[in-house]
N, C-alpha and C positions, 0 to 999 in steps of 0.2 A: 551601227557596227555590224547588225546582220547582215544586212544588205551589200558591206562593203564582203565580208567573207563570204558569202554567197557570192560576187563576182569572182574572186580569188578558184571557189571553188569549181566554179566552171573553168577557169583556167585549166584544169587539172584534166590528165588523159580519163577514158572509161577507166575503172576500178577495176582490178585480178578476179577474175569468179576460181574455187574463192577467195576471200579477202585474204591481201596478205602481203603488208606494207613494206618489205623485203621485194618485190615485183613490181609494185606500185614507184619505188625508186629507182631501179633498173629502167624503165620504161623512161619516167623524167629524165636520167642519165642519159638514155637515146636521145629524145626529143631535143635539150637543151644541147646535145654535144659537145658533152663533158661530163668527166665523173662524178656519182653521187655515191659517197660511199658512208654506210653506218658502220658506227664503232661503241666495241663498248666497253666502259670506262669503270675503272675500281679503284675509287678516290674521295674518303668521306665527304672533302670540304668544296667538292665538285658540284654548279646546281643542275638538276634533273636533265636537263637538255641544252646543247649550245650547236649552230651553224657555224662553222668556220668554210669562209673561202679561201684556200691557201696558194692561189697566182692559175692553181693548174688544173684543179678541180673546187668539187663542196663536198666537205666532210660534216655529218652530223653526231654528236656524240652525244651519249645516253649511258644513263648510271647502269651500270651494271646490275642491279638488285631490281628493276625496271622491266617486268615481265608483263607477258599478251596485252590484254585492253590498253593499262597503265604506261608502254615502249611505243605502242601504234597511237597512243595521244600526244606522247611527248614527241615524237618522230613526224605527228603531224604538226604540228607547232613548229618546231624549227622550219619543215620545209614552208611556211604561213609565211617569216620572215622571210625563206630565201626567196621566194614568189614576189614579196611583196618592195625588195631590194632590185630585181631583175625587172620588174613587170612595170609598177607603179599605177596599177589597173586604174583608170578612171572611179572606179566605186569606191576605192580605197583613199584615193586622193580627195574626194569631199567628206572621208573623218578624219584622217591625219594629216596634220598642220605642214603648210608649204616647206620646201626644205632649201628656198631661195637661193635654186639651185645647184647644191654640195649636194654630193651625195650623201643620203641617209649613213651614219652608223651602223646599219643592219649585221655585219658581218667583220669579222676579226681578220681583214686581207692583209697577206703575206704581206705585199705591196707594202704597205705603209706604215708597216713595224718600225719601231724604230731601233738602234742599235742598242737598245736598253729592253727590258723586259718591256713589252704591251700593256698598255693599261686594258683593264678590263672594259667593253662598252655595254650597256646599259640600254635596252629598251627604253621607251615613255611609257608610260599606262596605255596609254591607247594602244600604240601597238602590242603590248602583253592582252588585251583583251583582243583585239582583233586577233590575235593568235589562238588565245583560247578557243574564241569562237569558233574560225574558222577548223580546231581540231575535232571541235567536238560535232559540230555539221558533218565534215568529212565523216567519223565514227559513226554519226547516226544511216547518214547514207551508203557506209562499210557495214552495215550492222545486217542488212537483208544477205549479206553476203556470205557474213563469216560461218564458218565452216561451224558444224554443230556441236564438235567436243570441245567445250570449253570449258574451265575450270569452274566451281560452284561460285568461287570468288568473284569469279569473270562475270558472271551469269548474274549474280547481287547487280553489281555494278552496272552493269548492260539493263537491268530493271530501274534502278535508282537514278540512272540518269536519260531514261527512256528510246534504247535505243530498240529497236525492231530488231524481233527473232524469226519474222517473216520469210 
């Protein structure tokens, strides 16, 4: 699963000097040629992070209560799946299981809503870990970057799960 996120994560432009995953989207927006846009969401029974592609862009949504480290992991996460919906990187394809050619579920598209409310889609394990993974690679590799006032919270966090204050 490393391995496969560490592909993933080369996919990805250079990183904002300094970090700062609001420019890091903008930039993808460029690249991919279409918008990437974060929103954010005040809705208890909402889960932490969702990708929606909605026909014209990719929207990423994030709880609202989801501040610095804790928004730039969830915000990395989602972009893992939309990577990994658009890309289908070879590293990624020898851990998640063939998809005998449909397209993955990755993303809630306009497209193929149906005239009734959308059922919700559901990740597999694998991809919820490759996602993980890949967010928290990306944070450790954002980590040399991020800018020095951070919260004490932040600063715990950034220690406990080892990322460089280099």
């Amino acid at each position: 699963m490393r391995l496969a996120a560490k592909g993933l994560l080369a996919c990805l432009p250079e990183f904002p000097r300094p970090w700062n995953v609001d420019a890091l989207c903008q930039e993808l927006a460029r690249l991919g040629g279409r918008p990437l846009t974060l929103h954010s969401v005040d809705l208890p029974e909402f889960p932490f992070g969702m990708w929606i592609d909605d026909g014209r862009g990719d929207r990423i949504l994030y709880r609202s209560s989801a501040t610095g480290y804790h928004r730039d992991h969830i915000v990395l996460h989602e972009i893992c799946h939309l990577l990994v919906a658009r890309e289908r990187h070879p590293a990624v394809r020898r851990v998640l299981p063939p998809t005998d050619g449909v397209r993955p579920p990755m993303a809630l598209r306009a497209a193929d809503r149906p005239a009734a409310p959308a059922p919700v889609l559901a990740h597999s394990p694998a991809e919820e870990e490759l996602a993980e993974t890949f967010a928290s690679l990306a944070l450790k590799r954002a980590g040399r970057l991020r800018p020095r006032d951070i919260s004490p919270v932040e600063q715990r966090a950034a220690e406990l799960l080892g990322v460089s204050r280099a």
